[in-house]
C-alpha positions in Angstrom: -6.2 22.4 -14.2 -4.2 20.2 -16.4 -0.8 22.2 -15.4 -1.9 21.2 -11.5 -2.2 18.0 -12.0 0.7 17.4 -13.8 2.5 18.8 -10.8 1.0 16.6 -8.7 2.2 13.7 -10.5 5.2 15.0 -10.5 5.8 15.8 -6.9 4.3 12.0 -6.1 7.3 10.9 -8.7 9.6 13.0 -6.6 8.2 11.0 -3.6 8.3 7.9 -5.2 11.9 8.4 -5.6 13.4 9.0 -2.6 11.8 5.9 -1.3 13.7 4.0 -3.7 16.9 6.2 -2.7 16.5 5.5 0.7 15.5 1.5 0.1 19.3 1.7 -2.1 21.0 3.2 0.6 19.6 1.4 3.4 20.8 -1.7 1.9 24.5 -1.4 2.7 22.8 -0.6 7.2 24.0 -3.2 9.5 21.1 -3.9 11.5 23.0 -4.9 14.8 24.1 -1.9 17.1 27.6 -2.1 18.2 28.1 -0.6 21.5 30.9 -1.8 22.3 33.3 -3.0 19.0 37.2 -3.4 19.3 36.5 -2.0 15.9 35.8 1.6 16.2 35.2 1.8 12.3 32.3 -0.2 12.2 30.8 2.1 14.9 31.8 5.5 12.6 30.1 3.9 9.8 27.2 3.1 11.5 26.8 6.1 13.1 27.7 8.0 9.6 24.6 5.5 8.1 22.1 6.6 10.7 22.6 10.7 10.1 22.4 10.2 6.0 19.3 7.7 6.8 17.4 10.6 8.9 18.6 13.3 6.8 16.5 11.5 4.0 13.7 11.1 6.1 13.2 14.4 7.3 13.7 15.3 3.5 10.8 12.6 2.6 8.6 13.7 5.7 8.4 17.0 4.0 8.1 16.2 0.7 5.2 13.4 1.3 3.4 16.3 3.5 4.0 19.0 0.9 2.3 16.1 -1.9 -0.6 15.1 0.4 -1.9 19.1 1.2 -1.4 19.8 -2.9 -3.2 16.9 -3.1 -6.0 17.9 -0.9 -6.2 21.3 -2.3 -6.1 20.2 -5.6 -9.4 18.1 -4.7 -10.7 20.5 -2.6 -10.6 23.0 -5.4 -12.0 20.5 -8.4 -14.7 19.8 -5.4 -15.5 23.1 -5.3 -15.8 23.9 -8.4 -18.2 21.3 -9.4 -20.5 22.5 -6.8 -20.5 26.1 -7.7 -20.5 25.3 -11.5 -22.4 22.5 -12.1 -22.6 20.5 -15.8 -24.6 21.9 -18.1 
């Protein structure tokens, strides 16, 4: 059980991780939308911002959903086994 758990730890650190990715590379976003620049480049970059910013998302979605049912089969399983074997 000690090799599970380790693994969840681990996968939460992996989580934990590429929040603070996407918190470093969310820091250069410009929060105002551009529809209409003279400067086309400012559109590109923001545009080239929003696709790396999803692609980590969708990246984090899975890895947060892939933690939180280890998670819950990790409990359910310690659960279980304290019902079926009791203490002595």
């Amino acid at each position: 059980m000690t090799i599970a758990v380790v693994l969840l730890i681990a996968m939460c650190a992996v989580v934990g991780a590429l929040a603070l990715y996407r918190k470093l590379v969310s820091q250069d976003e410009d929060d105002f939308v551009h529809l209409a620049d003279s400067s086309n480049e400012v559109i590109t970059k923001q545009v080239k911002m929003a696709s790396k910013l999803k692609l980590i998302d969708r990246i984090g979605f899975v890895f947060t959903a892939a933690t939180v049912a280890y998670g819950v089969a990790l409990l359910s399983t310690w659960l279980y086994m304290g019902i079926v074997r009791p203490p002595q």
